[in-house]
The first five atom37 places (N, CA, C, CB, O) and aatype in JSON, in Angstrom:
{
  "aatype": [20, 20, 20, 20, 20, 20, 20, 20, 20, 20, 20, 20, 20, 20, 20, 20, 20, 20, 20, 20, 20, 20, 20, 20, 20, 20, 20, 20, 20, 20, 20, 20, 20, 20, 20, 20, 20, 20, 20, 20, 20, 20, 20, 20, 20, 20, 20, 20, 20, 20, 20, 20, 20, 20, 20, 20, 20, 20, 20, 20, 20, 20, 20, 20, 20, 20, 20, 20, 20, 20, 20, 20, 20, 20, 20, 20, 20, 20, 20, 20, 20, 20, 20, 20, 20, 20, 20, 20, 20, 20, 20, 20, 20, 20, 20, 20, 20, 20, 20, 20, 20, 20, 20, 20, 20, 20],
  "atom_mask": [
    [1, 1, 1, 1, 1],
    [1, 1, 1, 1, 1],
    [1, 1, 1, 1, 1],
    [1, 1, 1, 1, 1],
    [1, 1, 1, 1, 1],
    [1, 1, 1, 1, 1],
    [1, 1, 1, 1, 1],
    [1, 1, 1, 1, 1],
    [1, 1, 1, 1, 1],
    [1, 1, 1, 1, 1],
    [1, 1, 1, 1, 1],
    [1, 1, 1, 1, 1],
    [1, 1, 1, 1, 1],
    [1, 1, 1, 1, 1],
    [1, 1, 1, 1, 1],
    [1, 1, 1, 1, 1],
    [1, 1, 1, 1, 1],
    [1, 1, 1, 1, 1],
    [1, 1, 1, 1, 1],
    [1, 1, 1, 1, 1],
    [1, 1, 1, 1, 1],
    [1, 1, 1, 1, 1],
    [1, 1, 1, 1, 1],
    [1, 1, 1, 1, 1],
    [1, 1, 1, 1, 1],
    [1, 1, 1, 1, 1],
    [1, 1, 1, 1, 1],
    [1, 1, 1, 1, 1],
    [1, 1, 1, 1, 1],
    [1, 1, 1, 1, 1],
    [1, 1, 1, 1, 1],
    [1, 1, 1, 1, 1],
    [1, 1, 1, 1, 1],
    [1, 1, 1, 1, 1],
    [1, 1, 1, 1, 1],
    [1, 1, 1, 1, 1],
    [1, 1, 1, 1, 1],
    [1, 1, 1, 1, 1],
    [1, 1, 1, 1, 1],
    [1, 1, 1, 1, 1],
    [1, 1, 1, 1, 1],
    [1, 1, 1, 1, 1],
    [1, 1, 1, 1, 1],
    [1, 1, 1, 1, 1],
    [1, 1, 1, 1, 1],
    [1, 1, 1, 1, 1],
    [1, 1, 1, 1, 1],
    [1, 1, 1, 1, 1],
    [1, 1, 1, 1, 1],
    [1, 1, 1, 1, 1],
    [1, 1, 1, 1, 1],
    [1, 1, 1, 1, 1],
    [1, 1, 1, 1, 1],
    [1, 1, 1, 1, 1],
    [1, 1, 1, 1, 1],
    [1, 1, 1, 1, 1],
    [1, 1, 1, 1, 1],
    [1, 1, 1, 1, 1],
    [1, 1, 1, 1, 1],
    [1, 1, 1, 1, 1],
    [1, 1, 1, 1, 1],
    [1, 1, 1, 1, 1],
    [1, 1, 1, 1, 1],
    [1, 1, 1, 1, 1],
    [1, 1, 1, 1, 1],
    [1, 1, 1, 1, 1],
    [1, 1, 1, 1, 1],
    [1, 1, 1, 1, 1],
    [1, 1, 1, 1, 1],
    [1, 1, 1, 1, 1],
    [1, 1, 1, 1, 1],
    [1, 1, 1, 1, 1],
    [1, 1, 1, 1, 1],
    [1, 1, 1, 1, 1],
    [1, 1, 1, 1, 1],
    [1, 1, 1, 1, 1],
    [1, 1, 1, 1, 1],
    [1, 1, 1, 1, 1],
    [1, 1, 1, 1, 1],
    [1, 1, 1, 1, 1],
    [1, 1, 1, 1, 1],
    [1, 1, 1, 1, 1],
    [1, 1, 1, 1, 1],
    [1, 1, 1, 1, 1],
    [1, 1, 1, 1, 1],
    [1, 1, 1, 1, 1],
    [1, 1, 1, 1, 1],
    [1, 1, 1, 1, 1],
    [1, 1, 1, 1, 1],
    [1, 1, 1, 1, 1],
    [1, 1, 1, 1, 1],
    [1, 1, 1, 1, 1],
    [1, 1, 1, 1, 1],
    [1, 1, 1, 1, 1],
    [1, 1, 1, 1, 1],
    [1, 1, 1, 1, 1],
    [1, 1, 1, 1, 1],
    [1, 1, 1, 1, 1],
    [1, 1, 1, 1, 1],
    [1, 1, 1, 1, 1],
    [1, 1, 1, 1, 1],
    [1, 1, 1, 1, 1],
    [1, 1, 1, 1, 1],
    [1, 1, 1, 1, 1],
    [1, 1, 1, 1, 1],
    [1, 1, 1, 1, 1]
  ],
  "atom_positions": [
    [[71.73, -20.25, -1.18], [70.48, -19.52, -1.0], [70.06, -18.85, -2.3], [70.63, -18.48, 0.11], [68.94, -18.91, -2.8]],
    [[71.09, -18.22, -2.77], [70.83, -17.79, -3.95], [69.98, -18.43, -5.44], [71.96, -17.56, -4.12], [69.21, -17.95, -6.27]],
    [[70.68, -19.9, -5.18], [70.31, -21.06, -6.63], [68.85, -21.04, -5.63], [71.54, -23.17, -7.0], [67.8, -20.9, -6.27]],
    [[68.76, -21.13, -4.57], [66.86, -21.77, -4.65], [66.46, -20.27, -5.1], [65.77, -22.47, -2.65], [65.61, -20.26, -5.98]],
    [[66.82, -19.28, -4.75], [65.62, -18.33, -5.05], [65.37, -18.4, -6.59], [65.94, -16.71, -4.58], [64.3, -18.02, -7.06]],
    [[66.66, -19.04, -7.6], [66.44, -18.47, -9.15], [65.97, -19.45, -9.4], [67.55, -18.01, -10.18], [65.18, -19.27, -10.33]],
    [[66.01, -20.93, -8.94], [65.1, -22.06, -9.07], [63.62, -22.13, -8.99], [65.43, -22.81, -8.24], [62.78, -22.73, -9.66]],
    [[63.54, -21.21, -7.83], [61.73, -20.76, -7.11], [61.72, -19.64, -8.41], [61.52, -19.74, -4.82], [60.86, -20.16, -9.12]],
    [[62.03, -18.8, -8.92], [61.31, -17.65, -9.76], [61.47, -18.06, -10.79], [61.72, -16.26, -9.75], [60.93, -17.33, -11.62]],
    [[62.24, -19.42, -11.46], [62.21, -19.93, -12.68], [60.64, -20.47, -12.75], [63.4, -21.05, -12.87], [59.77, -20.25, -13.59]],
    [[60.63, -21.32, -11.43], [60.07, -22.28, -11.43], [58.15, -21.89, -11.23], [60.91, -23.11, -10.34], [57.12, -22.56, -11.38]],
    [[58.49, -20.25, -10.75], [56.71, -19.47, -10.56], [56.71, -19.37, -11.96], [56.35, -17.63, -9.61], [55.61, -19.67, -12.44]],
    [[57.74, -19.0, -12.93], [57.36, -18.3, -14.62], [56.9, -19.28, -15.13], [58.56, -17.7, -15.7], [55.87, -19.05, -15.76]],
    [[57.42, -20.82, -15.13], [57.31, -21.48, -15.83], [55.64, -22.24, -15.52], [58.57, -22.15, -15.81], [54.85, -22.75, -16.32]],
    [[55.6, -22.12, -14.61], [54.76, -22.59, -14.21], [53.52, -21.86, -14.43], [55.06, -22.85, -13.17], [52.57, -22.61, -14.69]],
    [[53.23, -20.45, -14.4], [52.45, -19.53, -15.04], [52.17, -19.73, -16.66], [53.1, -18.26, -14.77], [51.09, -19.8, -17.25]],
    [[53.24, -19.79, -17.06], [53.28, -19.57, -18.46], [52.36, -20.84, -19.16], [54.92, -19.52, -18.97], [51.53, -20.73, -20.06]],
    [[52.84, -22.21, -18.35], [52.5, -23.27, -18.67], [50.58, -23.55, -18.45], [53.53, -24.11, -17.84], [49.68, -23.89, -19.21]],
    [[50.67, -23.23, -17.16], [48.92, -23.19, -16.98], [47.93, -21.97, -17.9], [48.61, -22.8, -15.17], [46.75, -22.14, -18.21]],
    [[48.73, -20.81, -18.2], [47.79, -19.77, -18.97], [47.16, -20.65, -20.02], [48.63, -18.4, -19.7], [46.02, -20.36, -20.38]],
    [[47.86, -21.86, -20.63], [47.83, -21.94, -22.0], [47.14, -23.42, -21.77], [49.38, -21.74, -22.9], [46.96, -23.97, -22.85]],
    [[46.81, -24.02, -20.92], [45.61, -24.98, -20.51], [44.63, -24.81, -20.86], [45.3, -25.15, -19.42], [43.99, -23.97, -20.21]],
    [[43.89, -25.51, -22.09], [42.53, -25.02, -22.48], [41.46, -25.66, -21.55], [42.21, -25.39, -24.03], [41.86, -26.41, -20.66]],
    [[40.32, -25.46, -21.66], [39.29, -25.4, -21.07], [39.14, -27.22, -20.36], [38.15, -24.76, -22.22], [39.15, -27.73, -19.24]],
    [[39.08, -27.45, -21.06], [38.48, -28.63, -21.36], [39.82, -30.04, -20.51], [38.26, -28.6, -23.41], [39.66, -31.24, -20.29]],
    [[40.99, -29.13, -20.26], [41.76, -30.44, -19.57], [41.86, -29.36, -18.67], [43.26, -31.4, -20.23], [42.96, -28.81, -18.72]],
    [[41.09, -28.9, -17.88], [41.22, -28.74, -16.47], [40.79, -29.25, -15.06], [40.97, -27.93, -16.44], [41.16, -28.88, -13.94]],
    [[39.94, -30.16, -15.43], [39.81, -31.57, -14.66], [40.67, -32.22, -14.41], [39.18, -32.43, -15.1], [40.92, -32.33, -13.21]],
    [[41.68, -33.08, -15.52], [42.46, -33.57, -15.72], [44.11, -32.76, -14.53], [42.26, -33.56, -17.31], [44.98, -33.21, -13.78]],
    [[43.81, -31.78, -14.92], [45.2, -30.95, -14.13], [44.81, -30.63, -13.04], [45.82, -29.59, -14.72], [45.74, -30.48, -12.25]],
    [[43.72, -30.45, -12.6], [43.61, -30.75, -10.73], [43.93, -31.66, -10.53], [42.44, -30.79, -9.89], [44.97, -31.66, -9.88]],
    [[43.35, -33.03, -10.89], [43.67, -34.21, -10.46], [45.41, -34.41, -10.3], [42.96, -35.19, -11.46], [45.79, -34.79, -9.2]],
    [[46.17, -34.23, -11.06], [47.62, -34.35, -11.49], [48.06, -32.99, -10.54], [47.92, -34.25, -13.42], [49.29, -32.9, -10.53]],
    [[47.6, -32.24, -9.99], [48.37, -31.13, -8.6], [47.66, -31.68, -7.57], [48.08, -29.17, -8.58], [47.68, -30.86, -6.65]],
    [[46.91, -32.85, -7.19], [46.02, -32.82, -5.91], [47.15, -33.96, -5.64], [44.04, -33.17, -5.89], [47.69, -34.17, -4.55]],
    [[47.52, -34.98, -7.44], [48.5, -35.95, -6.58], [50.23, -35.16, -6.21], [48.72, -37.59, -7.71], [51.11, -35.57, -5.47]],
    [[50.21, -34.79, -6.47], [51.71, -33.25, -6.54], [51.89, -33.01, -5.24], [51.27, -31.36, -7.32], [52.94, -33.02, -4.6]],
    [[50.05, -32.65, -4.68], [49.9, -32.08, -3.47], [50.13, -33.6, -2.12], [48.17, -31.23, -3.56], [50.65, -33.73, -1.01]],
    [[49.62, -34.17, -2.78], [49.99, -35.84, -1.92], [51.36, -35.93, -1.61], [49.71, -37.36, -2.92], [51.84, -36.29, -0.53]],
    [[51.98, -35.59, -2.65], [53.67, -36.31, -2.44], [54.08, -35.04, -1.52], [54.96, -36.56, -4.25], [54.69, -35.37, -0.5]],
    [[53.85, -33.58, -1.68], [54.23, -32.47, -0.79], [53.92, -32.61, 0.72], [53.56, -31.26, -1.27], [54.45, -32.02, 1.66]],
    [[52.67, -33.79, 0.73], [52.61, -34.2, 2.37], [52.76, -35.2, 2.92], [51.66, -34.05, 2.92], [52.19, -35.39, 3.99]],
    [[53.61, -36.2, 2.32], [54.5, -37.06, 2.49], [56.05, -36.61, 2.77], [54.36, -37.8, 1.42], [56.95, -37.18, 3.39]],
    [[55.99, -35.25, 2.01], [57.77, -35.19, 2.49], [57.66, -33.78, 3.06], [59.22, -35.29, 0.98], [58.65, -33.09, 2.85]],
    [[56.44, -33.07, 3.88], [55.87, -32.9, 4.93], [56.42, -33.7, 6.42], [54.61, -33.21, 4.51], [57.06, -33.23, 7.37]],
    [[56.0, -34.79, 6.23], [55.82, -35.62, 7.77], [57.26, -36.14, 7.56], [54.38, -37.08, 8.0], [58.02, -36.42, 8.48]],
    [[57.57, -36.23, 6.21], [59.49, -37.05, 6.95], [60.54, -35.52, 7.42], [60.9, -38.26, 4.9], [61.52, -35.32, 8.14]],
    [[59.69, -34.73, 6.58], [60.61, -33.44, 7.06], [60.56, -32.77, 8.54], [60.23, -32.26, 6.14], [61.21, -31.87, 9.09]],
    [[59.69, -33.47, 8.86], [59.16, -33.03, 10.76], [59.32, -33.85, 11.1], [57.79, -32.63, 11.44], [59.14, -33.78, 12.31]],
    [[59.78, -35.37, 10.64], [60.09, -36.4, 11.7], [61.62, -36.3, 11.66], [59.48, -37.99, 11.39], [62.17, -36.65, 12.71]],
    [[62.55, -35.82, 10.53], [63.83, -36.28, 10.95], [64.5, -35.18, 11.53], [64.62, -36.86, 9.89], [65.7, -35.32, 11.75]],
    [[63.91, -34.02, 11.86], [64.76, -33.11, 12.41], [64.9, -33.08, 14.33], [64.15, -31.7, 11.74], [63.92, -33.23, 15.05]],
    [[66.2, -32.87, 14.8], [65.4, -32.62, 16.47], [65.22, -31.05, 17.08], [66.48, -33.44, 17.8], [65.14, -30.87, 18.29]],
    [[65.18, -29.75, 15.92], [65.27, -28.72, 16.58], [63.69, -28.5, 16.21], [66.47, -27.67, 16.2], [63.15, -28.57, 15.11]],
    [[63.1, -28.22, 17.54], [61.72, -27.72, 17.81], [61.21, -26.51, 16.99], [61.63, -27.36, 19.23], [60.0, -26.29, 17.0]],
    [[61.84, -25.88, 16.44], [61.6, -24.86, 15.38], [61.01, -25.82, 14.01], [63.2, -23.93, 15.03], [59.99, -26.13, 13.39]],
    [[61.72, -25.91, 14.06], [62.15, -26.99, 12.13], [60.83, -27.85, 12.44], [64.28, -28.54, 11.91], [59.84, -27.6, 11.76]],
    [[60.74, -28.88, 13.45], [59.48, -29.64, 13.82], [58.07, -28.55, 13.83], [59.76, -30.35, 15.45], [57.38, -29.41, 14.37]],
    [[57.47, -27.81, 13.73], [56.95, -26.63, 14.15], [56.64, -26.08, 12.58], [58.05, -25.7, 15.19], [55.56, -25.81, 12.05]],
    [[57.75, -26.05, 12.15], [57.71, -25.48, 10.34], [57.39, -26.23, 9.6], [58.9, -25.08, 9.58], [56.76, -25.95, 8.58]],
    [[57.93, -28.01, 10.14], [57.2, -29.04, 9.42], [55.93, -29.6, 9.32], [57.64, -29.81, 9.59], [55.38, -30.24, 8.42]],
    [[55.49, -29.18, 10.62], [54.13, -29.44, 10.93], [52.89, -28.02, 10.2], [54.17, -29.55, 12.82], [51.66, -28.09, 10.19]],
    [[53.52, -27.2, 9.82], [52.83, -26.53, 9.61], [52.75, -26.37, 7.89], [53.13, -25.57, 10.45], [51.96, -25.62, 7.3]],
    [[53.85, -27.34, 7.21], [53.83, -27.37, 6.0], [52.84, -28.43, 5.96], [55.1, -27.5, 5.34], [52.01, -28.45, 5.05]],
    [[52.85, -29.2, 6.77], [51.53, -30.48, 6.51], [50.31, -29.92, 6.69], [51.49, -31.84, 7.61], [49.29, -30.14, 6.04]],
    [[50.47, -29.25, 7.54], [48.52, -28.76, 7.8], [48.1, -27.68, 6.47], [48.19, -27.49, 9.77], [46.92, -27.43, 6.22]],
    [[49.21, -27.13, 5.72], [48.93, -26.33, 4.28], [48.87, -27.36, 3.43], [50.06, -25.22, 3.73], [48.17, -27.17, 2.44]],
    [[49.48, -28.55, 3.52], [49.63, -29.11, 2.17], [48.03, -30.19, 2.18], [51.43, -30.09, 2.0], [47.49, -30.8, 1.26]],
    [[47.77, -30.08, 3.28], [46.67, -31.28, 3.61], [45.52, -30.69, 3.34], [46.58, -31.88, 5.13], [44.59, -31.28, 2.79]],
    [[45.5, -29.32, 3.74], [44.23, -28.18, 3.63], [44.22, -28.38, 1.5], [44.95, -25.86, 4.55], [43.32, -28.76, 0.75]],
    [[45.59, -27.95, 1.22], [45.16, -27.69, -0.63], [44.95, -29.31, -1.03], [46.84, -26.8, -1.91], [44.31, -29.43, -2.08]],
    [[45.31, -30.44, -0.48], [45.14, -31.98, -0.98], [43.19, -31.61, -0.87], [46.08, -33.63, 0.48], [42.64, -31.42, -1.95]],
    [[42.34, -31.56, 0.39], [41.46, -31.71, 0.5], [40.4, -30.71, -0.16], [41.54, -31.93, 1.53], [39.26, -31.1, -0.44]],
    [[40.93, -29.09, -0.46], [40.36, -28.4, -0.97], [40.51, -28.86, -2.67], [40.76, -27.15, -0.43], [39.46, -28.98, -3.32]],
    [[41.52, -29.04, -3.19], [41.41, -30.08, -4.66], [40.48, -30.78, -4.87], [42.31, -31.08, -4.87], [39.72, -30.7, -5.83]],
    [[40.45, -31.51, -3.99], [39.72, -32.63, -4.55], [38.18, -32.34, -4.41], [40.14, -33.99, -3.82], [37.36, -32.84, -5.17]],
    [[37.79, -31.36, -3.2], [36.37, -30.8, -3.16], [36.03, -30.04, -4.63], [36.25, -29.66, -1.82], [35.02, -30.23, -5.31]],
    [[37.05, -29.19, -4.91], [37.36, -28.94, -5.89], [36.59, -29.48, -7.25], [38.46, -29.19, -5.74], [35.56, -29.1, -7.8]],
    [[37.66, -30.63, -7.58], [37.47, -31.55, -9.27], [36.18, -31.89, -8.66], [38.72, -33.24, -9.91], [35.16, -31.51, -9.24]],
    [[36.07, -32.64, -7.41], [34.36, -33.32, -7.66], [32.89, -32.45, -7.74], [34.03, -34.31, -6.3], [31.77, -32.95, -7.64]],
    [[33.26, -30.87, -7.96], [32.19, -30.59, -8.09], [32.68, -29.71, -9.61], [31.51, -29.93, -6.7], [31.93, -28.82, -10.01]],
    [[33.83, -29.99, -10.3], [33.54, -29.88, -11.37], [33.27, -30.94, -12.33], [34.24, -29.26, -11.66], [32.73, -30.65, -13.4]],
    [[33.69, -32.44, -11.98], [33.29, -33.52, -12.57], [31.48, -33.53, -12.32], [34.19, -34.82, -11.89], [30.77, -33.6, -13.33]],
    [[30.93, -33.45, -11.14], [29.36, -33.42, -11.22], [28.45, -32.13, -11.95], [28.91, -33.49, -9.71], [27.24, -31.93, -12.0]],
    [[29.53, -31.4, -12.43], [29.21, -30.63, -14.03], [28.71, -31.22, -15.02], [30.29, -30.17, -14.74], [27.77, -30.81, -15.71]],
    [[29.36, -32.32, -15.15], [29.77, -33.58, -16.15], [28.59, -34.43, -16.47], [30.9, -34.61, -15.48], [28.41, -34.86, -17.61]],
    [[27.71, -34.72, -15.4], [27.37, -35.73, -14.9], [25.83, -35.42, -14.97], [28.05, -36.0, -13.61], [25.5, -34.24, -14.95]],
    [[24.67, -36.58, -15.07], [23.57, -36.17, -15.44], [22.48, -35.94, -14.32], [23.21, -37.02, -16.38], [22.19, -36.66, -13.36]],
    [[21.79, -34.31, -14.86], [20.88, -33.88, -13.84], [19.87, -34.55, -13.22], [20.35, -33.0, -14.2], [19.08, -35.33, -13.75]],
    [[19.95, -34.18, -11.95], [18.64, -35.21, -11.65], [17.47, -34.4, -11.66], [18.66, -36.02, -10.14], [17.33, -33.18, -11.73]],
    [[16.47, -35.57, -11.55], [15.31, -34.77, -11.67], [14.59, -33.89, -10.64], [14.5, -35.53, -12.04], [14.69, -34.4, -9.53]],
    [[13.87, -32.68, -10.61], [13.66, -31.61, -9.72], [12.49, -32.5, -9.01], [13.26, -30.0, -10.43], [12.37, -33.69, -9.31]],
    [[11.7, -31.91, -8.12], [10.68, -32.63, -7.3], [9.55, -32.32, -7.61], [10.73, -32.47, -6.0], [8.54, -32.8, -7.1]],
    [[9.58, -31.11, -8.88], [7.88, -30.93, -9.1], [8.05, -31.78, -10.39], [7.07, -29.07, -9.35], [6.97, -32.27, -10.73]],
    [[9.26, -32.16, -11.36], [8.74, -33.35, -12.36], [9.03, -34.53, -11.79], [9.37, -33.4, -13.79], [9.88, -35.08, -12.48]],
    [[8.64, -35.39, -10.57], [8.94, -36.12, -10.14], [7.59, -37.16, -10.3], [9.5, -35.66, -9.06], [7.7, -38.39, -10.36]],
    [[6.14, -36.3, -10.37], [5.35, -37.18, -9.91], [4.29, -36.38, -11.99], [4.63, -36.86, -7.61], [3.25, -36.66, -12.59]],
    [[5.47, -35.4, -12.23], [4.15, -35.37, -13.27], [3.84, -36.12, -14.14], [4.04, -34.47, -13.98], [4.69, -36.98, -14.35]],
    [[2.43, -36.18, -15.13], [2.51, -37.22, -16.18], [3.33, -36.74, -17.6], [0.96, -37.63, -16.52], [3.33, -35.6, -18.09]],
    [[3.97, -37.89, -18.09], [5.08, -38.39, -19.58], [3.76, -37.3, -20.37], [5.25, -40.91, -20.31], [2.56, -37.34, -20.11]],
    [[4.31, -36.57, -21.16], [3.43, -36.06, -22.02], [4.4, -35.91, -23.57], [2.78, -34.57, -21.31], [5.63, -35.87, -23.55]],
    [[3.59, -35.84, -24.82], [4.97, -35.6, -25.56], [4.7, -34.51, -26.02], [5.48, -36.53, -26.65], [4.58, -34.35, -27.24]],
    [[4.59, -33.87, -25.45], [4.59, -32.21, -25.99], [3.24, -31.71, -26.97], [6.1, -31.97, -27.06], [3.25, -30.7, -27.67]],
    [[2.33, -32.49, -26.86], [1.83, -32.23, -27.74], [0.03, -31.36, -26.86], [1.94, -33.73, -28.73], [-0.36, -32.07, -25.93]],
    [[-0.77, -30.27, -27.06], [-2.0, -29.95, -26.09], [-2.91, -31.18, -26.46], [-2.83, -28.33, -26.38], [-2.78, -31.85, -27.48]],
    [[-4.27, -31.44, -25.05], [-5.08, -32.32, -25.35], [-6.27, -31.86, -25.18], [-4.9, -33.34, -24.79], [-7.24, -32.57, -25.42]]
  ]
}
């Protein structure tokens, strides 16, 4: 019990320390790479609630899937509305119908 807790508080520092220092610009990139993190956490989710038979443990497993499925889906809502940051504006509905002018008065 002891080694997971110094494993888990190694593993919050390092993990802090490591994201502070993520610049701007690859943080697209690092959702994507925790949303798949978050995939494999709900895969061993459902084997961890299928191989046990005490109704507790089934219960704890099921409830690690419905967290891990909630942060898989909130990720990815996530990156795709910071990738359509990215991505080019469309046009509003009052320049939709006006006339090409080049800037110049007539």
């Amino acid at each position: 019990m002891l080694n997971n807790l110094i494993i888990f508080v190694l593993a919050a520092f390092v993990g802090t320390e490591v994201l502070t220092k993520v610049p701007q610009t690859l943080h697209t990139p690092l959702m994507s790479g925790a949303n798949a993190i978050s995939g494999i956490t709900v895969v061993g989710a459902l084997v961890a609630a299928g191989m046990t038979t005490d109704p507790w443990s089934t219960w704890i497993g099921f409830g690690a899937l419905v967290v891990a499925t909630i942060n898989v889906v909130g990720g990815f809502l996530v990156t795709d509305r910071m990738l359509k940051m990215f991505g080019k504006e469309e046009a509003s509905p009052a320049s939709v119908g006006a006339p090409q002018t080049n800037g110049t008065a007539e």
